[in-house]
C-alpha positions as CSV (number, residue, x, y, z in Angstrom):
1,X,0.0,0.0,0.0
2,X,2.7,2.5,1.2
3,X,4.2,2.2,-3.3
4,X,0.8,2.8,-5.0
5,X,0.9,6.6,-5.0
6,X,5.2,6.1,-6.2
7,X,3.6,3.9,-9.2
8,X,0.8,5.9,-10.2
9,X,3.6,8.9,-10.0
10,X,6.0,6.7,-12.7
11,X,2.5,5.8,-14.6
12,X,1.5,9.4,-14.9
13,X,5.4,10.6,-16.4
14,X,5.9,7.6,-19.1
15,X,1.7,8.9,-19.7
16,X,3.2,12.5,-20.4
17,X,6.7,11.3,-21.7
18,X,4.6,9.1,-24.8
19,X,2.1,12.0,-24.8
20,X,5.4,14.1,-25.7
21,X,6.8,11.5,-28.4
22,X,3.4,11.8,-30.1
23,X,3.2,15.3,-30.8
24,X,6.7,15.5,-31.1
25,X,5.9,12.5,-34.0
26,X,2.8,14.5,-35.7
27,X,5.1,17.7,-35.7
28,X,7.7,15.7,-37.7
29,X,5.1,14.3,-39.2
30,X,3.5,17.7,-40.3
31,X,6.9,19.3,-40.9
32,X,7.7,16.6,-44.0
33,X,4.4,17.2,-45.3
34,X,4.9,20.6,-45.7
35,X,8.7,20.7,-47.0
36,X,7.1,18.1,-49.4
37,X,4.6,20.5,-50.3
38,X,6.9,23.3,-50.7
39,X,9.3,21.4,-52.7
40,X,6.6,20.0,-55.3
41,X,5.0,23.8,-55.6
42,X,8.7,25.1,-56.0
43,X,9.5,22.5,-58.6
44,X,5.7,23.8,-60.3
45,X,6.8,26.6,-60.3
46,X,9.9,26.5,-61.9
47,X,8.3,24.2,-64.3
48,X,5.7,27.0,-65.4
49,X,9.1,29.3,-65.3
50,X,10.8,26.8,-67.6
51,X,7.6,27.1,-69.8
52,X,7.0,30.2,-70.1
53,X,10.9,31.0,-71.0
54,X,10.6,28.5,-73.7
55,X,7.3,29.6,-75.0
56,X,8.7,33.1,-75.3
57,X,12.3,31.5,-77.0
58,X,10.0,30.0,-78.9
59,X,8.1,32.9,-80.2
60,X,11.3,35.1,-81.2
61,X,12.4,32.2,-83.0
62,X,9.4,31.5,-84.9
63,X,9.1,35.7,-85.0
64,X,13.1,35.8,-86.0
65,X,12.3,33.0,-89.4
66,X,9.2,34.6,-90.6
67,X,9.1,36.0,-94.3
68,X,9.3,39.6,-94.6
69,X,6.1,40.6,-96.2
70,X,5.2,42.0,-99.9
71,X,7.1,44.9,-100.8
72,X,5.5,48.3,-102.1
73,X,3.5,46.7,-105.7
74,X,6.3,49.8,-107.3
75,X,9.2,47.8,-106.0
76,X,8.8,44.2,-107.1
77,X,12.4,43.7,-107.5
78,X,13.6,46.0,-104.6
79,X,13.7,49.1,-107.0
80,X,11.1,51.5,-108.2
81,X,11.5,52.8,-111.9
82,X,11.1,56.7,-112.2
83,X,10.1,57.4,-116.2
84,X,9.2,61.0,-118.4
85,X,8.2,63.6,-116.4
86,X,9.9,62.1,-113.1
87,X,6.8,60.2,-112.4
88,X,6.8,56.3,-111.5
89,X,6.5,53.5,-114.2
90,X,4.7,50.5,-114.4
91,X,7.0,47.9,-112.5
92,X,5.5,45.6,-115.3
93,X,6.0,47.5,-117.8
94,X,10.2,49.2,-117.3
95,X,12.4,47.8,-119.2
96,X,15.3,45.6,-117.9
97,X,17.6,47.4,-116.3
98,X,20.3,45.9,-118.5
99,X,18.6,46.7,-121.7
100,X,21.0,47.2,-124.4
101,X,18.6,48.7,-127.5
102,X,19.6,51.9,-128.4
103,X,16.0,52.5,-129.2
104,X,15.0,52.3,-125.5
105,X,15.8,54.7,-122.5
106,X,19.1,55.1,-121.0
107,X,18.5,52.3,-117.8
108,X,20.2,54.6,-115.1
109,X,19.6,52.0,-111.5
110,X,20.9,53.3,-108.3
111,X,21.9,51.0,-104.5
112,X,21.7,54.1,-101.9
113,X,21.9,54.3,-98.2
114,X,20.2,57.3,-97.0
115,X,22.8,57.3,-94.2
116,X,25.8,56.8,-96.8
117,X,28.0,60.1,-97.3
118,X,28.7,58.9,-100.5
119,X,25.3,58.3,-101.9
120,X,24.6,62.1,-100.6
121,X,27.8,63.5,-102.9
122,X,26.9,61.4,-106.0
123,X,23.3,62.9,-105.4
124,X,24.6,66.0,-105.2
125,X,26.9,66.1,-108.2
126,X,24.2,64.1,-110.2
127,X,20.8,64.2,-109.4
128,X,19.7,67.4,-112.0
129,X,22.1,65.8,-114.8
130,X,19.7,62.2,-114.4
131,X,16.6,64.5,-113.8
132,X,17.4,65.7,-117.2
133,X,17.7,62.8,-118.8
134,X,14.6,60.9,-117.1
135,X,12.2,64.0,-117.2
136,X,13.0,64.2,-120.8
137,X,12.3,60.9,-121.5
138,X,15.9,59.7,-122.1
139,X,16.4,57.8,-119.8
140,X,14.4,55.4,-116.5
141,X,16.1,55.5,-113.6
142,X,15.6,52.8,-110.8
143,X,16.2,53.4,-107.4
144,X,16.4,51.0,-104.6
145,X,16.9,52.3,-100.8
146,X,18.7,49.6,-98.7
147,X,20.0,49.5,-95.1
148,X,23.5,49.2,-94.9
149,X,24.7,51.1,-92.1
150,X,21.5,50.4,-89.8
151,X,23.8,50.0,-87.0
152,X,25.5,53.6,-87.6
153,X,22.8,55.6,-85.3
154,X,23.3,55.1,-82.0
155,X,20.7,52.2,-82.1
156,X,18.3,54.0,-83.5
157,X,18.3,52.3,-87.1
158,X,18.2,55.3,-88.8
159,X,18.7,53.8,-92.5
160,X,16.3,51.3,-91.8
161,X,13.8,53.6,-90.8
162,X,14.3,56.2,-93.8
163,X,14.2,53.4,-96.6
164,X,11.5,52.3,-94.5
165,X,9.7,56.1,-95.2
166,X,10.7,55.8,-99.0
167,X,9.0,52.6,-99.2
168,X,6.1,53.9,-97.6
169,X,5.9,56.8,-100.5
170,X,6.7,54.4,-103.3
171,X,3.5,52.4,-102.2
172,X,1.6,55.5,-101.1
173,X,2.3,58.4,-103.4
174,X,5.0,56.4,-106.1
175,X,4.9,59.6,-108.6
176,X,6.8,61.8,-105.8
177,X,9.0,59.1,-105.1
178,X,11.9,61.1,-106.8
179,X,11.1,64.3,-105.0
180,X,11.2,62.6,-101.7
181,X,14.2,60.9,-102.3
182,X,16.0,64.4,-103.0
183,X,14.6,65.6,-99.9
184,X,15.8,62.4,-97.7
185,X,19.4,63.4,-98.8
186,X,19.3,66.9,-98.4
187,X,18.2,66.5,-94.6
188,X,21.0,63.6,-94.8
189,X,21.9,63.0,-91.0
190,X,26.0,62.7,-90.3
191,X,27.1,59.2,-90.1
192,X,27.1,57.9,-85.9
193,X,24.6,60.1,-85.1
194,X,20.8,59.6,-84.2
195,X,19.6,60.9,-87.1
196,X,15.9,62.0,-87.5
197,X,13.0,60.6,-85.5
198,X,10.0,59.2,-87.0
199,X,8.3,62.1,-86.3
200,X,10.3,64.1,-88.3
201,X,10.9,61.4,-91.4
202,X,6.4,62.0,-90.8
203,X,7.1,65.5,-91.4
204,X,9.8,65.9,-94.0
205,X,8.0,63.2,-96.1
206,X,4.4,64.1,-95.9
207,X,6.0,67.9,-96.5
208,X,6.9,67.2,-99.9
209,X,4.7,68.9,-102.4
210,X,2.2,66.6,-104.4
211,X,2.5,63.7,-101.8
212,X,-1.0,61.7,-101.5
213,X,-2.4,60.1,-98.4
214,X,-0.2,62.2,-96.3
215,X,-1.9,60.0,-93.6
216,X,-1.2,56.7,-94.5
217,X,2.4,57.6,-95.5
218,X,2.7,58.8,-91.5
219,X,1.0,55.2,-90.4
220,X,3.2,53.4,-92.4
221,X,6.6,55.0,-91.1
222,X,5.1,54.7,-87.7
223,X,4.2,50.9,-88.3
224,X,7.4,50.5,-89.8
225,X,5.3,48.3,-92.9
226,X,8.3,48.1,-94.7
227,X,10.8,48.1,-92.1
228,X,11.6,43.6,-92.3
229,X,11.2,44.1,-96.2
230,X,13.6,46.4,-96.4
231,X,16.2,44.5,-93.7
232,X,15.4,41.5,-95.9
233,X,16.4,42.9,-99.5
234,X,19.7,44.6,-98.2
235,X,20.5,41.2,-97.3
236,X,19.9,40.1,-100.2
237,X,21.5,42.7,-102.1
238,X,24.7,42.5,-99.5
239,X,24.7,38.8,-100.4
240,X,25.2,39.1,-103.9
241,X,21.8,38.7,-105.5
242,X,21.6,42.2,-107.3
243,X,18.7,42.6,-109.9
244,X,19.6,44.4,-112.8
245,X,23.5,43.2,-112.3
246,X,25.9,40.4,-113.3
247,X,28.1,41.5,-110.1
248,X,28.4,38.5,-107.6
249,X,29.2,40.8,-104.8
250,X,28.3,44.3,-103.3
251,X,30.4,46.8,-103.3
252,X,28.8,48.9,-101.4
253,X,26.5,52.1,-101.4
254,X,26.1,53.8,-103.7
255,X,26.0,51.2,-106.5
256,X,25.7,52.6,-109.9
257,X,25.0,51.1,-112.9
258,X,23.9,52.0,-116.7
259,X,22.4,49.7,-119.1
260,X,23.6,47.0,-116.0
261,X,27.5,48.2,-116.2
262,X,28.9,49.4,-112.9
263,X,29.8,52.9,-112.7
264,X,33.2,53.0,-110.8
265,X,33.3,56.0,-108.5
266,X,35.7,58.8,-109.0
267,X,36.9,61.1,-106.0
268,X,35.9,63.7,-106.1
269,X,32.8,62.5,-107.4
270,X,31.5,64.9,-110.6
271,X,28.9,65.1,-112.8
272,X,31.4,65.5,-116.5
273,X,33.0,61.9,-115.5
274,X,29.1,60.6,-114.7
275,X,28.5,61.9,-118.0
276,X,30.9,60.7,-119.7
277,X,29.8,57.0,-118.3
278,X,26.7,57.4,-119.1
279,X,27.5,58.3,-123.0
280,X,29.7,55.2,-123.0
281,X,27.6,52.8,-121.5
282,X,24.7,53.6,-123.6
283,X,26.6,53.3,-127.0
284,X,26.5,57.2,-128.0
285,X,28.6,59.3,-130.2
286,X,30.5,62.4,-129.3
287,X,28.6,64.1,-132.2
288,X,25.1,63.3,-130.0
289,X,23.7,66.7,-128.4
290,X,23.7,66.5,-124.2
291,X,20.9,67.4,-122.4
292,X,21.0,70.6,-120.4
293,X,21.0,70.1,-116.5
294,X,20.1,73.1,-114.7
295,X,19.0,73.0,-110.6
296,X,15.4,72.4,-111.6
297,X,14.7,70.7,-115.0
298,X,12.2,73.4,-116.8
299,X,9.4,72.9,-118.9
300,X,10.7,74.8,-121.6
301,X,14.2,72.4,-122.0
302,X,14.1,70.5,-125.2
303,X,17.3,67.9,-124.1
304,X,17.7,66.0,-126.7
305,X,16.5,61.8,-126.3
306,X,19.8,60.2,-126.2
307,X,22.4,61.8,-124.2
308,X,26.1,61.9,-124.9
309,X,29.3,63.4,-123.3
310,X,29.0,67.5,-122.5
């Protein structure tokens, strides 16, 4: 009798003590469940990350191998053909650009960069001379804006976005094609800098006399429609596949060619050794009168049809 209170006292502590080792058991217990539960919803997680990442890898890639869309309907090979009275042709109906008949126009086809310091000087020694000639109805002239130096503008892909703007107006307004080209060169940016923002390529372009849909030229350059187009073609061009040329390789902007023979540049570039390529490459005599450039081709110039050296 004197023990029972000593035994229910050793009862009562192994009570507690296993009382103890079963929570202690269902907190372990508890504690696995959850790091289970924390490891499967991390590796969910990371599984939807993994997902996602690919889905978007996926989507530049797929974005990265798509075909540029159509071109402008003026510029089916890369080029738009300005005929008589500096007004666009027909792309199915210019002649090819290595035509040889001395019956047909002078085929005058130009490469340019509206970025290139070059293309700006042969413009300036040049453009009225082939105004003459084209306005008059002696010669086509094809010109094809490409993107060269796209990386020259402080990221801002200047000579993308300004071929970009002329492809816009070749599809848009393709009769003031010519005009706006002039004016793309004579606000010619310096090479490395920013160059002009859409905004102002809106403005400059649209500001041209005689350009139509002054609106859908301005959602077009801000769309950049043409922009992959473009990027397309100049590889093209930079790879060797040159419409209008036997050459297997790009020399570079400005490329010039007449009746499809390259025109080698001369430095300085001027407009007396032009013409004098020109009159070769087109199969005249010396005896052949020259047309008359002056700054702004007049309505009253009679230049004569075939042009030859001045």
């Amino acid at each position: 009798m004197t023990n029972r209170p000593e035994g229910d006292a050793r009862a009562a502590r192994n009570e507690r003590r296993e009382a103890a080792r079963q929570r202690a058991q269902r907190a372990r217990t508890q504690q696995k469940r959850r790091q289970r539960g924390t490891r499967l919803g991390l590796q969910i997680g990371l599984g939807a990350v993994l997902l996602a990442a690919a889905a978007v890898v996926t989507l530049v890639l797929v974005d990265s191998v798509q075909p540029a869309g159509p071109g402008p309907s003026t510029m089916s090979q890369g080029g738009i053909t300005i005929g008589q009275d500096l007004k666009a042709v027909d792309a199915s109906a210019a002649p090819s650009p290595s035509a040889t008949d001395a019956s047909d126009p002078v085929r005058i086809t130009m490469y340019v960069d509206y970025l290139c310091d070059t293309c700006a000087q042969f413009e300036a020694a040049n453009s009225d001379y082939i105004a003459s000639l084209v306005d008059s109805g002696a010669a086509t002239v094809d010109i094809h804006p490409v993107a060269v130096l796209t990386n020259r503008s402080q990221g801002t892909k200047y000579s993308l976005r300004a071929a970009n703007a002329a492809a816009c107006v070749a599809d848009r307004s393709p009769d003031q094609f010519w005009a706006v080209n002039q004016a793309l060169f004579a606000r010619q940016p310096e090479t490395g800098t920013a160059g002009l923002t859409d905004a102002q390529l809106e403005r400059l372009v649209t500001g041209v006399d005689g350009v139509q849909d002054a609106a859908g030229v301005r959602d077009c350059i801000q769309d950049q429609t043409y922009a992959k187009w473009v990027d397309e073609r100049t590889t093209d061009v930079t790879e060797g596949r040159i419409p209008g040329s036997s050459l297997d390789a790009f020399p570079g902007p400005p490329l010039v060619l007449v009746n499809g023979k390259q025109y080698e540049l001369t430095s300085p570039i001027t407009n007396d050794d032009f013409r004098t390529f020109v009159v070769s490459a087109a199969g005249a005599t010396d005896s052949t009168p020259t047309p008359t450039a002056t700054p702004t081709p007049s309505a009253s110039a009679t230049p004569s049809a075939t042009p030859a050296a001045g």
